[in-house]
PAMARDO-757122 format. One record per residue (C-alpha): residue in one letter; residue number from 1; x, y, z. Coordinates in Angstrom, 3 decimals, decimal comma. Layout:
// PAMARDO-757122
<rec type="A" seq="NUM" X="X" Y="Y" Z="Z"/>
...
//
This chain:
// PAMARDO-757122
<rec type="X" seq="1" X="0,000" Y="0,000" Z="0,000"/>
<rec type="X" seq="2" X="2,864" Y="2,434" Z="1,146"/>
<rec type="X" seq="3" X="5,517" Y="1,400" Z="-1,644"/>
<rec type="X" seq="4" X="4,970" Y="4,471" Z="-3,118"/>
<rec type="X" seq="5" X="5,629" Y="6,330" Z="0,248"/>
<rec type="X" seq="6" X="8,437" Y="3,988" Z="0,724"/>
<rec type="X" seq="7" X="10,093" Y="5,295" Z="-1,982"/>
<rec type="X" seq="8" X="10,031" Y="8,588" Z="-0,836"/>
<rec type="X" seq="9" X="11,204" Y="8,378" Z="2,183"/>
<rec type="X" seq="10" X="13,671" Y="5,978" Z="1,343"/>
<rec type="X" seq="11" X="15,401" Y="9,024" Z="-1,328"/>
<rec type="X" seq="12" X="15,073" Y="10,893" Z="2,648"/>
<rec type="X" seq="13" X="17,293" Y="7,958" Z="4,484"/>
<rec type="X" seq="14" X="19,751" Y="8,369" Z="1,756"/>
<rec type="X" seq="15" X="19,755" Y="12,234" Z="1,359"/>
<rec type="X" seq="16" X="19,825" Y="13,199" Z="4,936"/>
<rec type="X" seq="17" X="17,715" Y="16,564" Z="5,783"/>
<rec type="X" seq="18" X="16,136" Y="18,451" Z="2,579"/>
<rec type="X" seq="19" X="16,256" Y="21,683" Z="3,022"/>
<rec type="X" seq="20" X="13,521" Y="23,684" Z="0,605"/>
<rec type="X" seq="21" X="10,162" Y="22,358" Z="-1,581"/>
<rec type="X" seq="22" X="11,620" Y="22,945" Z="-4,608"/>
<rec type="X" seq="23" X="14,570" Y="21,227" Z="-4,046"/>
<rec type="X" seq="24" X="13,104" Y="18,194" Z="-2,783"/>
<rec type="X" seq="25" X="10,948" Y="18,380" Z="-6,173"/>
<rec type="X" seq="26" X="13,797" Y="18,712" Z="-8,252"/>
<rec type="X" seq="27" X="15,649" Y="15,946" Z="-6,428"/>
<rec type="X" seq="28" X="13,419" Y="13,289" Z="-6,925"/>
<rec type="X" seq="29" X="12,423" Y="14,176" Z="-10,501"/>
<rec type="X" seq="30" X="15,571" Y="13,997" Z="-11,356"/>
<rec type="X" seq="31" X="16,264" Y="10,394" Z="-9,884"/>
<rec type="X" seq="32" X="13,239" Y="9,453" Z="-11,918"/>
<rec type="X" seq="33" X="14,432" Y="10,394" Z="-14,762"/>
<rec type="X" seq="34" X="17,997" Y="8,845" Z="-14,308"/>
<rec type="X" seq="35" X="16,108" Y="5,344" Z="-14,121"/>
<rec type="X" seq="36" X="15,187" Y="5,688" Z="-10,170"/>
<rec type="X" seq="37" X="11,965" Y="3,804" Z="-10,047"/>
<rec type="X" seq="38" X="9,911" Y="6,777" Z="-8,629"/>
<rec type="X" seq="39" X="6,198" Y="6,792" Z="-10,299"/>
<rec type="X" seq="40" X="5,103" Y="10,687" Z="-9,207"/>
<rec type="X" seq="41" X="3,723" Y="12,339" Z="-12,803"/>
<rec type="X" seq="42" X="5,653" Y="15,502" Z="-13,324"/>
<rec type="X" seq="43" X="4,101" Y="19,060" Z="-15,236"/>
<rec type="X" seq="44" X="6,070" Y="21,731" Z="-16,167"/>
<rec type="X" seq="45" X="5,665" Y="24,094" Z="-13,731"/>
<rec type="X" seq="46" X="6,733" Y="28,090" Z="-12,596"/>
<rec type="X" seq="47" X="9,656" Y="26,543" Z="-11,461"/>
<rec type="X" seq="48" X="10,354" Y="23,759" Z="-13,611"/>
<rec type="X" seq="49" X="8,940" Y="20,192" Z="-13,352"/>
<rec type="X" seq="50" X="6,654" Y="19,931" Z="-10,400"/>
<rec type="X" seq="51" X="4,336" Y="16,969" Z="-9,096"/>
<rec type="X" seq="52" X="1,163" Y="17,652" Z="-7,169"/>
<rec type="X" seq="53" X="1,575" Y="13,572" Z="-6,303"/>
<rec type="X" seq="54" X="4,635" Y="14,157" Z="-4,519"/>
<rec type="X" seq="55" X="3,545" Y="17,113" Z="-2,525"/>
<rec type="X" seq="56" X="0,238" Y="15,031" Z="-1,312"/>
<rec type="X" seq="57" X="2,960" Y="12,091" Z="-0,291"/>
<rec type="X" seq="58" X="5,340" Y="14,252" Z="1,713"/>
<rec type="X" seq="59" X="1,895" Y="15,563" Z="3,194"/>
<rec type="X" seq="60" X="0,761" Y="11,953" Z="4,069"/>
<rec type="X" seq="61" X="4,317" Y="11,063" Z="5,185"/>
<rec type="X" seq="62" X="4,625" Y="14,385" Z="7,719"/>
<rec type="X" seq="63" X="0,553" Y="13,121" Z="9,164"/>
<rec type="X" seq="64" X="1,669" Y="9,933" Z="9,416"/>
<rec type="X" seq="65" X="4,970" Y="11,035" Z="11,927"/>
<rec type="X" seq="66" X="7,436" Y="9,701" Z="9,376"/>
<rec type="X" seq="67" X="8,489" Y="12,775" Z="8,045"/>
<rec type="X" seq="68" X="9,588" Y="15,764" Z="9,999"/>
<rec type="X" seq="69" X="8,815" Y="19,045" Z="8,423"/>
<rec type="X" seq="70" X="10,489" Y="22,337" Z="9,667"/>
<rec type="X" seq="71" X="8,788" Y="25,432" Z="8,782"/>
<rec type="X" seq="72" X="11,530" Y="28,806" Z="9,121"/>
<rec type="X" seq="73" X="11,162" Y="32,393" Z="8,487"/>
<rec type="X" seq="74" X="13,624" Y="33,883" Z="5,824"/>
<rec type="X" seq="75" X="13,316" Y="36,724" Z="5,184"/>
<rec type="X" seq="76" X="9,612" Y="37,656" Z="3,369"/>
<rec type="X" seq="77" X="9,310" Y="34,164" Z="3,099"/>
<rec type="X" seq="78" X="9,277" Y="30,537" Z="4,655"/>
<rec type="X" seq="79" X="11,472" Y="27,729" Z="3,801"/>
<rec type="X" seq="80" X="10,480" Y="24,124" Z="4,929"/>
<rec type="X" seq="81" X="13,067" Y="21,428" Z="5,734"/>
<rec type="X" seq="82" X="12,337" Y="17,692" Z="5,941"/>
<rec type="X" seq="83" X="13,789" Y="14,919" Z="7,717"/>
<rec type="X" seq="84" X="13,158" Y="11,523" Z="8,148"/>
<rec type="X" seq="85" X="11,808" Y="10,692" Z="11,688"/>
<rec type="X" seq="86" X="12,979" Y="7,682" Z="14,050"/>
<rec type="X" seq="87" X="9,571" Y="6,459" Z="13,577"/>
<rec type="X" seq="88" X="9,551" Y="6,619" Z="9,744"/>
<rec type="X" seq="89" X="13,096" Y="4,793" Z="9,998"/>
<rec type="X" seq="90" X="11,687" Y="1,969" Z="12,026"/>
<rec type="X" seq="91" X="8,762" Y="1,638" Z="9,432"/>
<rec type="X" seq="92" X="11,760" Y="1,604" Z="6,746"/>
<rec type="X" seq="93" X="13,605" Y="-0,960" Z="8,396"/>
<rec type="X" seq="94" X="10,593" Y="-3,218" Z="8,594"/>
<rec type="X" seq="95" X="9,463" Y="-2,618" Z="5,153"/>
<rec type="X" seq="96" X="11,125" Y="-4,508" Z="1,665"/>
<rec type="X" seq="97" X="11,712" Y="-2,180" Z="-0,849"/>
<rec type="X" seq="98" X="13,626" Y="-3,579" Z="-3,865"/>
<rec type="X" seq="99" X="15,488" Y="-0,401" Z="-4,737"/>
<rec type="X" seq="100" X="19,227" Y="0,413" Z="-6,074"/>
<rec type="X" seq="101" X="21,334" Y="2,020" Z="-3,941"/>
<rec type="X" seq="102" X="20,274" Y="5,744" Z="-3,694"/>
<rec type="X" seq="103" X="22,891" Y="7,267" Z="-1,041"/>
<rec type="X" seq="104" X="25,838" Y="8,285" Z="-3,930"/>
<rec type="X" seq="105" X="22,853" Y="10,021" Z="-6,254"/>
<rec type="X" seq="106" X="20,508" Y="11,575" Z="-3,256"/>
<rec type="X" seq="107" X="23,710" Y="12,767" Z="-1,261"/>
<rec type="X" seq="108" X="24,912" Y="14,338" Z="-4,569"/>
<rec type="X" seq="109" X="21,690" Y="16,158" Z="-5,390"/>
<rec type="X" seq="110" X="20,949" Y="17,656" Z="-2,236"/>
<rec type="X" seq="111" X="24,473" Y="19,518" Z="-1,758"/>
<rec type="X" seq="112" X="23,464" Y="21,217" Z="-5,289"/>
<rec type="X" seq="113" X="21,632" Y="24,341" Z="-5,018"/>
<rec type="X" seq="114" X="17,704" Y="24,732" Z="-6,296"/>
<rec type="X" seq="115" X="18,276" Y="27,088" Z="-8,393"/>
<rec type="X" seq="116" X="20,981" Y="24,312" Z="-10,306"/>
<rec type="X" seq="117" X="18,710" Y="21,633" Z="-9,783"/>
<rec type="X" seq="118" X="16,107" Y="23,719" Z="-11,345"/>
<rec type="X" seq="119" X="18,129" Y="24,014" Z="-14,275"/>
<rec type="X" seq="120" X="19,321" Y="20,548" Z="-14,586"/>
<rec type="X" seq="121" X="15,656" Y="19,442" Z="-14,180"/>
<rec type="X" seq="122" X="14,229" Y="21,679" Z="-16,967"/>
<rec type="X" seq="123" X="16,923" Y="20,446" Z="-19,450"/>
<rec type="X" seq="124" X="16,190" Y="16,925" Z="-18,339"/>
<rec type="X" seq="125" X="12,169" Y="17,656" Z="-19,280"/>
<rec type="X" seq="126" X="13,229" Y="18,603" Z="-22,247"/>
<rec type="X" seq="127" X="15,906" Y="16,025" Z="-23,174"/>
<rec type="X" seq="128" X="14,155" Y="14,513" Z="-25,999"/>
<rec type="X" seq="129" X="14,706" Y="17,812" Z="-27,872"/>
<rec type="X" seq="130" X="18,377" Y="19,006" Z="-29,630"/>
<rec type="X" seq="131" X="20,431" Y="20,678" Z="-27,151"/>
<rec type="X" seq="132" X="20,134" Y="24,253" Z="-28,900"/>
<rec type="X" seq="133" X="16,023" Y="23,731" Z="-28,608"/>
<rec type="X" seq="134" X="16,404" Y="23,139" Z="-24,926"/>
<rec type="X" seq="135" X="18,797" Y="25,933" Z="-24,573"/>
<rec type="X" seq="136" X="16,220" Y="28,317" Z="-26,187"/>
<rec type="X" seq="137" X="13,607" Y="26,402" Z="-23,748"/>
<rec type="X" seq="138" X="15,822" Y="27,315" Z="-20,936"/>
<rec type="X" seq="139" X="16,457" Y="31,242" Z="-21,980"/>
<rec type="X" seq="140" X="13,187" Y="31,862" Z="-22,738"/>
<rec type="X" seq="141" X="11,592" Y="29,746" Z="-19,755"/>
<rec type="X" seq="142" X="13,606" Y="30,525" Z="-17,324"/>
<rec type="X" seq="143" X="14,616" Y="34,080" Z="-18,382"/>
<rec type="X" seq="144" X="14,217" Y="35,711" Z="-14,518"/>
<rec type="X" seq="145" X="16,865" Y="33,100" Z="-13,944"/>
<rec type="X" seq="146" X="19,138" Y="34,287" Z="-16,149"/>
<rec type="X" seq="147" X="21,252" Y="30,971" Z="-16,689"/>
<rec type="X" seq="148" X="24,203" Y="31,122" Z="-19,055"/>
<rec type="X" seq="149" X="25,666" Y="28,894" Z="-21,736"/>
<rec type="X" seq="150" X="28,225" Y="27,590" Z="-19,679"/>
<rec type="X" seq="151" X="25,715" Y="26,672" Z="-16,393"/>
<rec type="X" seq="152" X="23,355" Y="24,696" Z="-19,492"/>
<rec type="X" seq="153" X="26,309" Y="23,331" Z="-20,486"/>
<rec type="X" seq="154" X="27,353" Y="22,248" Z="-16,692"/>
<rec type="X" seq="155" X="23,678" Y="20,870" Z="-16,433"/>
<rec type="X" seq="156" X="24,310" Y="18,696" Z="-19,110"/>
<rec type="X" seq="157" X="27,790" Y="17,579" Z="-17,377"/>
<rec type="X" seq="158" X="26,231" Y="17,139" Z="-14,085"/>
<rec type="X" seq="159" X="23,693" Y="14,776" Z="-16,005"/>
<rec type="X" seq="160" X="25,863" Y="12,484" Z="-17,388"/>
<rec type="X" seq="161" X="27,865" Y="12,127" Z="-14,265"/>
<rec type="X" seq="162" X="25,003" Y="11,526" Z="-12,307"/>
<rec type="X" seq="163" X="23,551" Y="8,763" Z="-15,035"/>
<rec type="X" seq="164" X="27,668" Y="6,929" Z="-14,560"/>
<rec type="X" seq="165" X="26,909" Y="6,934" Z="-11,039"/>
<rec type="X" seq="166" X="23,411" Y="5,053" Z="-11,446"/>
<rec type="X" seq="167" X="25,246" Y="2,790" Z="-13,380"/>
<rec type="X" seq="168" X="28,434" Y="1,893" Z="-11,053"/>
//
């Protein structure tokens, strides 16, 4: 029933504390689409892909006292940071998930910053696309952001370093 759930806060065990929404967004969309087996569906959102499915599970997960969500004050706005609890680690350890290894990939993404996982997640929506089209995507897009070649070009590094660690 929870497998789903499981997932989730299995990509939590691995990462450690999460600090921001968007991040935690960007993070797991872009295990999925490095061959992670997460299921969320994924629109193309304000800031880049975004899954209503995932915020409704992290919801679920912080009712259920698996997930610990910290809600701070910066600045003119709040900033939420999750955590796995010691109950939702005991439900973990109980619970057979046939998963690869997420720790290398997880631990990776979450010392990036949102606004780079926001890039490398809008290039990766648009991957099926020549890298000039999602370049244009990205300028036009993301324009506020005002990403440069070279940080598209990084995206696109980061990518394939993060697919040769899926594989190893």
């Amino acid at each position: 029933m929870l497998t789903e759930h499981a997932k989730i806060m299995k990509a939590f065990a691995a990462a450690g504390e999460i600090t921001g929404r968007k991040k935690l967004q960007k993070m797991i969309y872009i295990a999925k689409k490095i061959d992670y087996p997460f299921y969320e569906k994924y629109n193309f959102h304000f800031y880049g892909p975004y899954s209503e499915e995932l915020t409704l599970r992290v919801e679920e997960l912080c009712n259920l006292g698996f997930l610990d969500e910290l809600k701070e004050k910066k600045g003119g706005y709040y900033q939420y940071r999750y955590a796995l609890t010691e109950k939702g680690e005991q439900f973990l350890g109980h619970y057979q998930l046939d998963m690869p290894p997420l720790e290398g990939c997880m631990q990776d993404l979450n010392e990036q910053s949102a606004r780079f996982l926001e890039l490398v997640s809008t290039v990766l929506y648009f991957e099926g696309l020549e890298k000039e089209e999602v370049k244009e995507k990205v300028f036009t897009l993301k324009a506020k952001q005002r990403y440069t070649d070279e940080e598209v070009d990084e995206a696109y590094q980061y990518i394939d370093s993060l697919r040769n660690l899926v594989k190893h």
